[in-house]
PAMI-380622 format. One record per residue (C-alpha): residue in one letter; x, y, z; residue number from 1. Coordinates in Angstrom, 2 decimals, padded with zeros to 5 digits, always signed. Layout:
<kolkols>
+------+---------+---------+---------+------+
: tilo :      c1 :      c2 :      c3 : baza :
+------+---------+---------+---------+------+
:    A :       X :       Y :       Z :  NUM :
...
+------+---------+---------+---------+------+
</kolkols>
This chain:
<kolkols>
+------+---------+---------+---------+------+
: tilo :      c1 :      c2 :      c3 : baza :
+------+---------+---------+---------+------+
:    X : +140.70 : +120.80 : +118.76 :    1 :
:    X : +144.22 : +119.68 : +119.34 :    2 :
:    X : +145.31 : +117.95 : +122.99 :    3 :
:    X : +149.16 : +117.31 : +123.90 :    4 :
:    X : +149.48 : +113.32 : +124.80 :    5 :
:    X : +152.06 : +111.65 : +126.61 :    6 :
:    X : +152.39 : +107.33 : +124.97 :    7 :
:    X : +152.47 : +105.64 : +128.30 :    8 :
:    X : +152.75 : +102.18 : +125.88 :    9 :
:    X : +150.64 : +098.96 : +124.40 :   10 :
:    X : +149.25 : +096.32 : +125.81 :   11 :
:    X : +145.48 : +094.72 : +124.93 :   12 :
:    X : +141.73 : +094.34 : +125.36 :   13 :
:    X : +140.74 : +090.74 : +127.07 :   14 :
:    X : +137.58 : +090.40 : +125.57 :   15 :
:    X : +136.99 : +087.24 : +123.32 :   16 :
:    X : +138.97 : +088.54 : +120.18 :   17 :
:    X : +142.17 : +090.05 : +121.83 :   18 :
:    X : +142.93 : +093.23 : +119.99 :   19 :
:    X : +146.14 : +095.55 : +120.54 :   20 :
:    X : +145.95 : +098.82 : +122.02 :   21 :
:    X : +148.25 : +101.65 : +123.01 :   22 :
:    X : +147.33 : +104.17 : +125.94 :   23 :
:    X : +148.16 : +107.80 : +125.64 :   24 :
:    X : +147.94 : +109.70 : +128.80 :   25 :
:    X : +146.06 : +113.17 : +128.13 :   26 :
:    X : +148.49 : +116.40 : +129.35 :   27 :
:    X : +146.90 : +118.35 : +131.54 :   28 :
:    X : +147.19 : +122.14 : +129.38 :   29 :
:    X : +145.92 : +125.47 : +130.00 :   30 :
:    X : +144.83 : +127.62 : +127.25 :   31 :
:    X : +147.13 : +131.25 : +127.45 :   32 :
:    X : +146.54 : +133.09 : +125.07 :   33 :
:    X : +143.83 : +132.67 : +122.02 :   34 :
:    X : +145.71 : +133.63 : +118.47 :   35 :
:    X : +143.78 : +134.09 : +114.75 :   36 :
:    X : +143.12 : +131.50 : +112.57 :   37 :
:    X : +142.02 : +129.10 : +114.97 :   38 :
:    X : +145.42 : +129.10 : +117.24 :   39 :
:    X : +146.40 : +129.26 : +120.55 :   40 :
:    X : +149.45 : +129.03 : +122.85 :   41 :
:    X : +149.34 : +126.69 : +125.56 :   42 :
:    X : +150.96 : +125.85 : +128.80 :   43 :
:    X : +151.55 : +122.43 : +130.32 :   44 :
:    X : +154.26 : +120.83 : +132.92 :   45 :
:    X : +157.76 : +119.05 : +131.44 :   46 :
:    X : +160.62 : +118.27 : +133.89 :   47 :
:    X : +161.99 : +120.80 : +136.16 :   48 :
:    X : +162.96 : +123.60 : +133.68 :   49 :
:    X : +162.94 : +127.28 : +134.62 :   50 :
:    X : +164.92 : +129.98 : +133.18 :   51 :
:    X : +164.20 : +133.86 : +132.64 :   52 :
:    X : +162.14 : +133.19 : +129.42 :   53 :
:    X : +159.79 : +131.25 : +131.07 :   54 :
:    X : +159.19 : +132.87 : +134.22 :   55 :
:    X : +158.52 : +135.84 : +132.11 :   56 :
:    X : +155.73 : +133.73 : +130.11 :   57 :
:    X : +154.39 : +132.69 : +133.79 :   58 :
:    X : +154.35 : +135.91 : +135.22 :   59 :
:    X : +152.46 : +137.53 : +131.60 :   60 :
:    X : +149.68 : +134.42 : +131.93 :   61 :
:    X : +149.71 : +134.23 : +135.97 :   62 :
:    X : +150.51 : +130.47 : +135.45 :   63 :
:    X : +151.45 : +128.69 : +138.60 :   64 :
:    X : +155.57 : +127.17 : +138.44 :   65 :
:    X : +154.69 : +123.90 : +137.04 :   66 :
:    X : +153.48 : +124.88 : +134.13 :   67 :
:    X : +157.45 : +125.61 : +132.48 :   68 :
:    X : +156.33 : +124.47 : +128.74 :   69 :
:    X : +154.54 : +125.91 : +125.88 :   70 :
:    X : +153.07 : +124.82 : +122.42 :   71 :
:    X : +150.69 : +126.22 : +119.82 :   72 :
:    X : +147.80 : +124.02 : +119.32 :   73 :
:    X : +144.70 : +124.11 : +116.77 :   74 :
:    X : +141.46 : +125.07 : +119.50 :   75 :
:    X : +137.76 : +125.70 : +118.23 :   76 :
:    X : +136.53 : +129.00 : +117.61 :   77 :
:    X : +134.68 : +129.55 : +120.53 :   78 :
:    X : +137.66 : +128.79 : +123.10 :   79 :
:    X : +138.41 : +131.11 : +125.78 :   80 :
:    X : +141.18 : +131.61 : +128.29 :   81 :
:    X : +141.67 : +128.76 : +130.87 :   82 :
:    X : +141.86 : +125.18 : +131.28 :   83 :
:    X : +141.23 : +123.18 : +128.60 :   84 :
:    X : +138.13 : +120.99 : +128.46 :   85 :
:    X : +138.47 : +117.47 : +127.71 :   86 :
:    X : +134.75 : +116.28 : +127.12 :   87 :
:    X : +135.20 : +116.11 : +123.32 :   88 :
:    X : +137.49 : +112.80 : +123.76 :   89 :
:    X : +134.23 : +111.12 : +125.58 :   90 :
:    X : +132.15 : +111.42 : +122.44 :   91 :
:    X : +134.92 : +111.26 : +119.55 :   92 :
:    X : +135.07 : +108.27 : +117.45 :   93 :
:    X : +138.89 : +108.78 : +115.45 :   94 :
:    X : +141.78 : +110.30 : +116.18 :   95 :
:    X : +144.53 : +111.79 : +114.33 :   96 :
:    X : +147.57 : +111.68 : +116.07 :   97 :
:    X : +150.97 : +112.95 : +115.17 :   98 :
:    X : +154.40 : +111.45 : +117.01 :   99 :
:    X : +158.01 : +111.79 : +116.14 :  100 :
:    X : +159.29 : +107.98 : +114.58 :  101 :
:    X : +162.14 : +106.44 : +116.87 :  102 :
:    X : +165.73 : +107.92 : +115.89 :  103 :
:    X : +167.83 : +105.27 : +114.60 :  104 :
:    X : +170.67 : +107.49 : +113.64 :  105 :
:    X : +172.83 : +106.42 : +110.28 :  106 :
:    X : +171.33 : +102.62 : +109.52 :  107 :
:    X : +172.30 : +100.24 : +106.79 :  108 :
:    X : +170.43 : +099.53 : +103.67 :  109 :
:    X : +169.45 : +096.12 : +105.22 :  110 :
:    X : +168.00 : +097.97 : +108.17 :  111 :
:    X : +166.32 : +100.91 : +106.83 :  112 :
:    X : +165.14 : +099.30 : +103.30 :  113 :
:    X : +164.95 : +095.81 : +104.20 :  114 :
:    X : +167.40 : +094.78 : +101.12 :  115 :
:    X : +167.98 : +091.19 : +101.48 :  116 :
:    X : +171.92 : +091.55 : +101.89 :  117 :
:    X : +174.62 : +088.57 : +100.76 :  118 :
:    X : +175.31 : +085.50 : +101.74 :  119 :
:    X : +176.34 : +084.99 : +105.22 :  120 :
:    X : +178.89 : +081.66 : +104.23 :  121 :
:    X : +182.43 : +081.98 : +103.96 :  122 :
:    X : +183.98 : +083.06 : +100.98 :  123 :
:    X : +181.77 : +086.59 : +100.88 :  124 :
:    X : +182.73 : +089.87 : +101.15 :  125 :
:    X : +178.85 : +091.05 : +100.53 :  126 :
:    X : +177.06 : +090.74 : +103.18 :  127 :
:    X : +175.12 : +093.84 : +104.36 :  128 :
:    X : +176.39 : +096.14 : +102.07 :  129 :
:    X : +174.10 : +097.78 : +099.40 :  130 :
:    X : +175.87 : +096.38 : +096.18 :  131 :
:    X : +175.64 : +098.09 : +093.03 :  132 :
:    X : +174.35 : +101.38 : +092.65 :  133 :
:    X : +175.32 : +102.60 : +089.31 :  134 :
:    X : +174.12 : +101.54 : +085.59 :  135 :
:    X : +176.26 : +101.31 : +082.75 :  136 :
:    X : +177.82 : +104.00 : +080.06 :  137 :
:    X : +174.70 : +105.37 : +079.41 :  138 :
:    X : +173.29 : +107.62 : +081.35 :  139 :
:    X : +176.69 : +106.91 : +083.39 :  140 :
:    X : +175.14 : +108.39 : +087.38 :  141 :
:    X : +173.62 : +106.82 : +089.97 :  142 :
:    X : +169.73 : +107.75 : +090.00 :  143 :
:    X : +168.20 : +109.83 : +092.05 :  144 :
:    X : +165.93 : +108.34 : +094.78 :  145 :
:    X : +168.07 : +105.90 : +095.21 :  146 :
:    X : +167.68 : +103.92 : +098.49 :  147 :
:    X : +171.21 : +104.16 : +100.25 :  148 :
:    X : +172.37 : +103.99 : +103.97 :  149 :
:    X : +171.81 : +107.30 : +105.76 :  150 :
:    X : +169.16 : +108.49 : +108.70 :  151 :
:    X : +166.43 : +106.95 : +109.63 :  152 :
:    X : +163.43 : +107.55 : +111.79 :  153 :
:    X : +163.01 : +110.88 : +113.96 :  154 :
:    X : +160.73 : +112.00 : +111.67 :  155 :
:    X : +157.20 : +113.34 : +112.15 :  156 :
:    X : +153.98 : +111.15 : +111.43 :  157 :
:    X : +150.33 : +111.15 : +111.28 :  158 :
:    X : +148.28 : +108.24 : +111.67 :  159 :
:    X : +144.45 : +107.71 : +112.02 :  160 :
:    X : +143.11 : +105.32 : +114.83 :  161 :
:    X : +139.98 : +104.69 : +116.72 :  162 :
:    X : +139.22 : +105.34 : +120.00 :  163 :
:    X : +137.87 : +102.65 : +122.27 :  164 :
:    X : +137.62 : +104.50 : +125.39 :  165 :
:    X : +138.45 : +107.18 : +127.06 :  166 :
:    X : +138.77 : +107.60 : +131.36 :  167 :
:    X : +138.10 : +111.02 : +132.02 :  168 :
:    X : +139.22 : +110.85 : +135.56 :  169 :
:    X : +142.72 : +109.46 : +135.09 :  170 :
:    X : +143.32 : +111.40 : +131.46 :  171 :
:    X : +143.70 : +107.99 : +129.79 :  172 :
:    X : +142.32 : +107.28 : +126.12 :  173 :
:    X : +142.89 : +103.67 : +124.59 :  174 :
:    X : +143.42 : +103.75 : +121.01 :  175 :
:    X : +143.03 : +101.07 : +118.52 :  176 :
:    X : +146.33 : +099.75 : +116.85 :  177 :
:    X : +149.66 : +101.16 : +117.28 :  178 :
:    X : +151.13 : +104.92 : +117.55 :  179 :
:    X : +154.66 : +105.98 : +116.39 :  180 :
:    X : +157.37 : +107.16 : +118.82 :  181 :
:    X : +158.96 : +105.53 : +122.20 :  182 :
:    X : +157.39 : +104.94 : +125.11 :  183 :
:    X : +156.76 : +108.24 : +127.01 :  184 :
:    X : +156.88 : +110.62 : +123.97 :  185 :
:    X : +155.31 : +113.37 : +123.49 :  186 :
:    X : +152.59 : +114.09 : +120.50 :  187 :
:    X : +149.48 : +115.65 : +119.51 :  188 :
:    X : +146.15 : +114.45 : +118.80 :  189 :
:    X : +143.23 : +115.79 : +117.14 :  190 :
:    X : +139.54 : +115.03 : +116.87 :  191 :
:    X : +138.31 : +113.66 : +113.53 :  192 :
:    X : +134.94 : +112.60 : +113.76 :  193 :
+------+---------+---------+---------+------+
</kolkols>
């Protein structure tokens, strides 16, 4: 089963060994429509939005107006229309959780694959440029794979992490370690074990 999360950000447990944490704030979803293969389409609440489309979508699943947003999540076999039941988080022991990186637009070599750059002294024209690329007559091109400037980050990843607790009142699970993404991003999470 597959919940929407909201990173509300880091901070850490004050017991005798201090260990970091990030809290992800559980989106409160309701389960539309139930698809093959394990899928469904769910609704949950982002912003203020409203246009034709999804008034449409509101008036097909008789969803109240705040619920302007949907997503196709992963749901167990036996799920049926409705809210979405969160007990599962209670019992689970690891997560996998999937965020979109930080965009960092067009970076540097020295930025995006930590190349050590020139010296910094007078006298230099090299000094967080990427240097030589090439290799000699033979084969006479630039390899491929090679690590140049050019985008980094906005990209989708999956980590694994362990859940340390989860308050079932204020849809708040504390998670071992760090997440990707910013600081109210969106992501998904999904029971492991």
């Amino acid at each position: 089963m597959e919940f929407l999360v909201e990173k509300i950000g880091m901070s850490r447990t004050l017991f005798a060994q201090s260990t970091p944490v990030t809290l992800l704030r559980v989106r409160e979803m309701k389960i539309c429509e139930v698809k093959e293969k394990g899928k469904a389409i769910v609704a949950y609440s982002l912003g203020k939005m409203h246009n034709k489309a999804i008034l449409g979508q509101q008036k097909k699943y008789q969803l109240p107006k705040e619920f302007n947003r949907f997503a196709t999540l992963e749901v167990a076999e036996n799920t049926n229309v409705g809210d979405v039941d969160c007990n599962m988080l209670s019992e689970a022991k690891r997560l996998k959780i999937t965020f979109k990186t930080k965009g960092r637009g067009f970076s540097g070599v020295m930025k995006r694959w930590n190349f050590n750059g020139g010296p910094a002294a007078h006298g230099h024209r090299f000094h967080r440029k990427t240097g030589s690329i090439g290799n000699r007559e033979w084969p006479g091109r630039v390899q491929p794979g090679k690590k140049m400037a050019g985008q980094y980050g906005n990209e989708k990843v999956t980590v694994q992490n362990e859940i340390l607790s989860y308050d079932s009142v204020k849809r708040v699970l504390v998670v071992k370690g760090s997440v990707p993404g910013y600081n109210g991003a969106f992501g998904k999470v999904k029971v492991v074990k």
